[in-house]
N, C-alpha and C positions, 0 to 999 in steps of 0.2 A: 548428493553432496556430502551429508551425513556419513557416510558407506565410503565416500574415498577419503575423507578426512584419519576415518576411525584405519584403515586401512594402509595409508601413506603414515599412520603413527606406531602400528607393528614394525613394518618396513625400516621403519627410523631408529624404534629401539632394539631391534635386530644385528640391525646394522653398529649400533654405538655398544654393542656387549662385543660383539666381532672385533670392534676396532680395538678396545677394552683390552679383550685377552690378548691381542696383537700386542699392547706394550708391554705387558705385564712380562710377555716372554720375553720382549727386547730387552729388558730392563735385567731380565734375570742371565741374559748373555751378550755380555759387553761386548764391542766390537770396538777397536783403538782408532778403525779406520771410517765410523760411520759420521754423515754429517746428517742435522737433523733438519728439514725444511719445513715450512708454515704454506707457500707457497702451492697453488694447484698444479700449475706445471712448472717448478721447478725453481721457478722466477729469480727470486733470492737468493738461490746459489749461485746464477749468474753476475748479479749484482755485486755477490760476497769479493768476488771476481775482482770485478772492475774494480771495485771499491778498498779493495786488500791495502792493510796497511792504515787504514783510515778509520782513527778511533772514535770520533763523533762525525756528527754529520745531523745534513737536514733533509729529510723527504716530503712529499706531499702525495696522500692517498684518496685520489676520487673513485668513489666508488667502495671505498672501503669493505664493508659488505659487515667484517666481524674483528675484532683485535687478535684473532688467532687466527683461527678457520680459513680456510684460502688468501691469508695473506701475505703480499708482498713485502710488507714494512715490521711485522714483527720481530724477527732473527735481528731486526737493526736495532729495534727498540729495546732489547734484551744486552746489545752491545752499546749502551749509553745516548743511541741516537737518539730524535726526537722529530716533532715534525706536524704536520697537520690533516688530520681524518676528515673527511668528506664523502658524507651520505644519505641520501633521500629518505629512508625507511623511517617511518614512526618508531620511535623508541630505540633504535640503534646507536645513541650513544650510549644507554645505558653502562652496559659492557664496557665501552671505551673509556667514559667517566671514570667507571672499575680498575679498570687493567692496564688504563693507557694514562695514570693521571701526570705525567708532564709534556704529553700531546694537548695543543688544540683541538677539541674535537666537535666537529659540526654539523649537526643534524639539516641539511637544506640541499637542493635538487643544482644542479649545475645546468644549463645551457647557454645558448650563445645570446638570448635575451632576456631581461628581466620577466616574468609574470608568472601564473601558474599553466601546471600542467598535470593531464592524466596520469597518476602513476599505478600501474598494475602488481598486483601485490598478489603472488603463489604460494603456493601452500611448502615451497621450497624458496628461501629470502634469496639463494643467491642468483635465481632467474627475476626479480625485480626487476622493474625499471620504465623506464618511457616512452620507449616503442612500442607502439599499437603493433604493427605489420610482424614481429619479431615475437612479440609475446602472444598475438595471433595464431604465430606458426606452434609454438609451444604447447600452451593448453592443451591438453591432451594426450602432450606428446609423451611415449612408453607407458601411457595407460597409468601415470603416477602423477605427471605435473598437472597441474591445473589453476588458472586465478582464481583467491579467495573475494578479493575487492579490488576497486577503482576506487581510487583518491585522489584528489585533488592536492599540489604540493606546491610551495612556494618556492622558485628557483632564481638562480644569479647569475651570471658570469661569472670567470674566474678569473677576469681580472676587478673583478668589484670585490670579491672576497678575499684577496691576495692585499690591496692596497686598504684595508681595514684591518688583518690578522697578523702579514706577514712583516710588516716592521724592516730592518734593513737586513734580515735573512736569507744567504743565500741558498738556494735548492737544488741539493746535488742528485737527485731523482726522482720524478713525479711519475706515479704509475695512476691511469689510465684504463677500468674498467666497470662499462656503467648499461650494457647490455643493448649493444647497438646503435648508441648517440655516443660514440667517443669521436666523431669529428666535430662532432658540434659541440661537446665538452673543449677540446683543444683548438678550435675555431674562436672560444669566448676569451681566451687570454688575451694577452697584449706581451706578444711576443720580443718587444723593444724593451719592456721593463723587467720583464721574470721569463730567466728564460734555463730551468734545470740540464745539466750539463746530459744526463739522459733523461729520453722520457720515453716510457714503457705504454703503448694501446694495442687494445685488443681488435684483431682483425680478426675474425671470423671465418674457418673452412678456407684459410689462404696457404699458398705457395711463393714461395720465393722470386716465383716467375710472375705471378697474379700478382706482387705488390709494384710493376714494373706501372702497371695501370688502374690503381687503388687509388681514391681521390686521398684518402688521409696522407699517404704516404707521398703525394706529388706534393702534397700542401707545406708536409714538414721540410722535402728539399727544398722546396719556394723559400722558406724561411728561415735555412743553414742547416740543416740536421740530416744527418746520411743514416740509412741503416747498419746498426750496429751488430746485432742478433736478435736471433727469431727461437722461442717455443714452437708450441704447434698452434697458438693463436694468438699470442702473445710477440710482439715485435719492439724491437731495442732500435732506436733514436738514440743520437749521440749528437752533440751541440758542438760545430767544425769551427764556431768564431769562439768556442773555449780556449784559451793558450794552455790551459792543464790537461785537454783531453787528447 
């Protein structure tokens, strides 16, 4: 354990001198036509999209992971928006607290019922989460990931956390990455009360033909939202009883 720890930490700071010199060069040759993303696949320049024109705004981040680092909401946050972070890991609001200070930001687990739950915890944060059978498949995997612990976390529904935080705020995108329970994250709403005009979850190794027979995606037509766009794991939901969308 010792040996891949010490190992996945060369790796890491290898990798962050690489990235390093990577901006240092952007910075020294301006590009009039570059845009810059937070986003692991691209997420937020989609959004930038949809949302063009629209100088604040409210989102909601489950799954959060980091206030920069693969995310969805930051580029908004940078543009005046605001909105609420959502995430299981021990100490991960820290950063948030830091960087996100007029986000609500909440360190707690989401499912579709109140109690606790396993949370597997890698020596990489952003393979987290609460899938045994997923995080199963992982450990191991490329000879780099691996779980450091199992904890024990206390989680919510999201509509028990929405009707404590969210006040008469409405949510113009909810993004939706928690590493293999995103049905049961968007299962635990109360789709009558909060319902963001998109909402961004992560399907996993899908096709545009595969979400034809995806229970997530039958569940969001069940309850008015068509697919809007797709990344490569990442799927756009868009809310059809909106009259602005």
């Amino acid at each position: 354990m010792g040996k891949n720890i010490l190992k996945y930490a060369f790796r890491n700071l290898a990798k962050r001198i690489r990235n390093l010199a990577k901006r240092i060069l952007s910075c020294l040759t301006w590009d009039q036509w570059h845009k810059q993303s937070w986003s692991q696949e691209g997420e937020d320049m989609v959004l930038s999209r949809i949302f063009q024109g629209k100088n604040t705004g409210f989102y909601v981040d489950v799954g959060a992971h980091h206030p920069k680092r693969f995310s969805n909401t930051h580029f908004f946050y940078r543009r005046n928006w605001s909105g609420i972070n959502i995430d299981a890991m021990p100490n991960s609001m820290q950063l948030f607290k830091k960087w996100r200070p007029r986000d609500i930001n909440l360190e707690v687990g989401v499912a579709h019922l109140s109690g606790t739950l396993d949370y597997f915890v890698f020596n990489e944060p952003a393979l987290n989460g609460f899938s045994s059978e997923l995080s199963s498949e992982r450990d191991g995997a490329e000879d780099k990931y691996f779980i450091k612990e199992i904890v024990k976390i206390d989680v919510l529904p999201l509509a028990e956390i929405f009707a404590k935080h969210l006040g008469e705020k409405k949510i113009d995108f909810m993004s939706v990455d928690v590493e293999g329970l995103d049905f049961d994250v968007v299962k635990s709403n109360d789709w009558v009360k909060y319902r963001p005009k998109i909402v961004l979850a992560e399907i996993l190794k899908s096709t545009l033909q595969d979400l034809e027979n995806d229970l997530l995606a039958k569940f969001m037509k069940k309850i008015g939202y068509e697919i809007f766009a797709k990344t490569v794991n990442t799927v756009f939901f868009i809310d059809t009883q909106d009259d602005s969308a």
